[in-house]
C-alpha positions, -999 to +999 in steps of 0.1 A: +130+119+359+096+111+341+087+088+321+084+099+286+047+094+276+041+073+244+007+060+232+004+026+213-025+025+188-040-007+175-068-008+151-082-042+171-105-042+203-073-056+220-092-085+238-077-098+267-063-118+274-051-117+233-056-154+225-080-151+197-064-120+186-039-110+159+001-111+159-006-071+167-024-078+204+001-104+213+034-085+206+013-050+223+007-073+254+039-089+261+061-055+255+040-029+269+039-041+307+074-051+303+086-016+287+060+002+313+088+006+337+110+030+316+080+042+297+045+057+306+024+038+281-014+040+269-030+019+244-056+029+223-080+000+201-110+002+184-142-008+206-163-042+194-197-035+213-185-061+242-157-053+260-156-023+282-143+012+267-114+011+293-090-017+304-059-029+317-027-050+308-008-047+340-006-013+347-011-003+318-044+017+303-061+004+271-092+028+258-113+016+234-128+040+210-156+043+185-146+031+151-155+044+116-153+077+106-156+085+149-122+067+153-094+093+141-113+123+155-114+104+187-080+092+192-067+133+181-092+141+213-072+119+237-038+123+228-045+165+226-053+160+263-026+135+269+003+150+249+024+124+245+062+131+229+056+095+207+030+077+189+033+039+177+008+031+152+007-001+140-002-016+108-017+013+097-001+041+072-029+062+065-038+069+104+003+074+110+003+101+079-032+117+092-018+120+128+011+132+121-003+157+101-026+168+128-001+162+156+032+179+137+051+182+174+046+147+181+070+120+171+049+093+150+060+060+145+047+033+122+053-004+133+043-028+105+042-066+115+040-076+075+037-062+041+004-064+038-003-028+048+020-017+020+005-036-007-009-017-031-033-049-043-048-047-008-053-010+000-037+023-016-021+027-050+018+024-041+020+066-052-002+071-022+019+049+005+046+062-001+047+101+011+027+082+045+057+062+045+078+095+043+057+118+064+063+094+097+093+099+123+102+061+121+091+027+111+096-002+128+096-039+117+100-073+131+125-086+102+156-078+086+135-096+054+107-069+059+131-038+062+145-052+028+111-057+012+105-016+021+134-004+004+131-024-024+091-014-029+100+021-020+134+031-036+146+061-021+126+059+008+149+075+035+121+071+065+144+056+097+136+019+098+146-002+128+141-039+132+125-054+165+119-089+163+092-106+185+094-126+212+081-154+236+080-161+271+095-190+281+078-196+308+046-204+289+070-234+275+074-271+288+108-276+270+102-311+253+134-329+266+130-326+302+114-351+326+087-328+329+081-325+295+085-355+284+060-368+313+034-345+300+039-351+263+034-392+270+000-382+289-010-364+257+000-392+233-021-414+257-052-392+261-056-394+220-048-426+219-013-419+200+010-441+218+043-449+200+034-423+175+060-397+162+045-366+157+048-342+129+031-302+139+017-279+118+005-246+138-012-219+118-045-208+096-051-229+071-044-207+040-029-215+006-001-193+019+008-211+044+014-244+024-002-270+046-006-287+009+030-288+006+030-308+037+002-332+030+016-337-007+050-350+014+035-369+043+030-404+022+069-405+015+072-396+053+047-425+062+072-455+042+099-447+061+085-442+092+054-457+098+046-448+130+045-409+117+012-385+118+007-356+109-010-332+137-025-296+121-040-276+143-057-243+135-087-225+114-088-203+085-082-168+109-078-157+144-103-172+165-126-186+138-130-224+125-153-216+098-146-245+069-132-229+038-126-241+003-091-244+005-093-270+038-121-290+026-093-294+001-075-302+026-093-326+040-098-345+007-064-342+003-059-359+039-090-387+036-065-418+024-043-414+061-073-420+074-064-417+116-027-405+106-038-372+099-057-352+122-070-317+119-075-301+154-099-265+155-075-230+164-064-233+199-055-201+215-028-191+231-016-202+255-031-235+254-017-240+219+019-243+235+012-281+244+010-293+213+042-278+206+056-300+235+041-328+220+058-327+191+089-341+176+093-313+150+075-280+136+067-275+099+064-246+084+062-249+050+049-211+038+044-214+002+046-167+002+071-144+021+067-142+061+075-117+072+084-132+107+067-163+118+063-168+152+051-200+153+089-207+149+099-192+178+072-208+196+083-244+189+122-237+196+113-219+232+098-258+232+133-272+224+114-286+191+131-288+156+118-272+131+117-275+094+108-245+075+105-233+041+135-210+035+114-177+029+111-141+039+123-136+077+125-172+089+160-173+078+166-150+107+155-169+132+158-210+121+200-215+118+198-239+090+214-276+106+217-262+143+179-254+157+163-269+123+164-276+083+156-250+061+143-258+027+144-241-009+107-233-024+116-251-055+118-289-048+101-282-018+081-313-013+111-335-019+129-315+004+103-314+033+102-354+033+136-357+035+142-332+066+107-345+083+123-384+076+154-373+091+144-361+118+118-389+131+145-415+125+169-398+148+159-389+181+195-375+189+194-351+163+159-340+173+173-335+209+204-317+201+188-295+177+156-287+199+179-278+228+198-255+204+169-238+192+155-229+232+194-217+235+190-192+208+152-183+217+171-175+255+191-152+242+180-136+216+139-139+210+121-134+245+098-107+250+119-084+274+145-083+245+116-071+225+106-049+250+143-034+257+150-024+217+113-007+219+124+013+249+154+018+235+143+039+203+112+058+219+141+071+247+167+079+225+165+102+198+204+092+190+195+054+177+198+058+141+195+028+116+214+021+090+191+034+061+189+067+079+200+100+057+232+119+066+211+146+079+195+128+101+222+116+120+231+151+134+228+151+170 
């Protein structure tokens, strides 16, 4: 039987391999070689002047076209000579709605990774998003939170919505309580010089959102009780860039009385960013908005790290409050995050049993080939009908 044929199309060069790339590139290059062996896949990106206009992820194709007012004409060229039965666009409503209205046979599905691209603030006036949102076959999201957020924004909308949350591959992972991993987490602490030092992670672009301020606000309350404490944050203000911004020279400032116990490393790509995850003795996420996922999450608990998280948009769905980590209310928040951090440092048991929880729940229900397996799933079978789906719609 073959394959049924089902381009991908991301609006990013899709550099590989994806480690200074977006959320997009990493989830399109861990699923598609993985779902490549039910499904004949292509991926189309936009071209950046650098890489080549064809490569490959695996075995599968990725073409990278001209951009502009080019790109839409010259994606329509390849999939009219390629004719595939489904079309995965992602992050992008207006080039779902306009292929779908030149492509009326194909099934065209719009995968949103956050609720930025529905934001009528940040691109179309919310009476425009809505019939793109109702012109497209499907739409799938990486959060029950972000499902939520679409029906709330869009009453009425009766588009099928499925949720497919990312993944990791544990195998990119030095669980933190193994001999291993605790071998090459000592060999870190000793390269910096960090002996004997307890180790509090922040991962992520530094932007008000993600409320690194929070954190730095609670670390001196963190420091009395447990003096051997610093505070490691590693990443810029985007993908791939380290370029100072307002908001971390604030930062900074804000960091300039810990003197040595606060350190800000540049963005490390992945996958070198996963050792400092091992290094570690917890995660913080302290997002001061909605995320709609947060994969940095996922990343620390396929470590076997704690994490404490603000209790926010989809992480909910993946941190079980007092089992893999603490969760914390956005009110009280910097009370809250001292507490949990303090907590945690002071009892390595807890750190262990929680960390080894949190890989446990990452095993079964976060890696990639899950991800891969719902995708497959719902561009095979035409029967897999969410929840929000119209009566009519569920007529076989």
């Amino acid at each position: 039987m073959e394959r049924e044929k089902t381009a991908v199309i991301t609006t990013g060069s899709f550099v590989m391999p994806s480690g200074k790339s977006s959320t997009v590139e990493r989830v399109i290059e861990n699923v598609a070689p993985l779902a490549a062996e039910h499904v004949k896949i292509r991926i189309f990106g936009l071209a950046d002047g650098h890489l080549p206009s064809q490569g490959w992820i695996g075995n599968v194709p990725i073409y990278r076209l001209p951009g502009g007012r080019l790109y839409l004409e010259s994606i329509l060229r390849h999939l009219r000579k390629w004719r595939p039965g489904t079309v995965d666009v992602h992050n992008r409503p207006l080039l779902a709605f306009q292929l779908k209205s030149r492509l009326p046979l194909a099934r065209v599905l719009l995968t949103l990774h956050s609720a930025a691209f529905i934001s009528p603030s940040c691109h179309h006036p919310k009476a425009r998003i809505q019939p793109m949102l109702e012109s497209v076959d499907g739409i799938i999201v990486g959060s029950e939170y972000l499902k939520a957020e679409l029906l709330s924004r869009f009453p009425g909308l009766f588009t099928p919505i499925w949720v497919i949350p990312p993944g990791v591959s544990l195998e990119d992972f030095v669980p933190r309580w193994t001999p291993n991993g605790e071998a090459l987490r000592m060999a870190r602490l000793a390269e910096f010089g960090w002996e004997n030092r307890k180790v509090v992670l922040f991962v992520g672009r530094l932007l008000p959102a993600k409320g690194v301020h929070h954190l730095l606000t609670a670390f001196p309350a963190v420091l009395r009780r447990v003096p051997e404490a610093m505070l490691v944050i590693v990443g810029g203000n985007c993908h791939g860039a380290n370029r100072e911004t307002d908001y971390a020279g604030r930062l900074k400032a804000m960091a300039e009385p810990f003197k040595d116990r606060v350190v800000f490393l540049p963005f490390t790509p992945y996958p070198k960013v996963t050792g400092w995850y091992n290094t570690a003795d917890c995660l913080v996420v302290p997002a001061c908005e909605e995320e709609a996922f947060g994969l940095v999450n996922v990343e620390a608990m396929a470590s076997a790290v704690p994490v404490v998280a603000a209790r926010a948009g989809g992480i909910p769905e993946i941190v079980a409050d007092g089992c893999s980590g603490f969760l914390v209310p956005a009110e009280g928040m910097v009370n809250e995050l001292a507490d949990r951090i303090i907590r945690l440092l002071q009892d390595e048991a807890l750190c262990k049993s929680m960390g080894q929880a949190g890989q446990e729940l990452v095993r079964n229900r976060f890696r990639w080939q899950h991800t891969a397996d719902r995708w497959v799933d719902i561009i095979c079978s035409s029967r897999v009908i969410p929840a929000n789906a119209p009566q009519w719609k569920q007529q076989p």
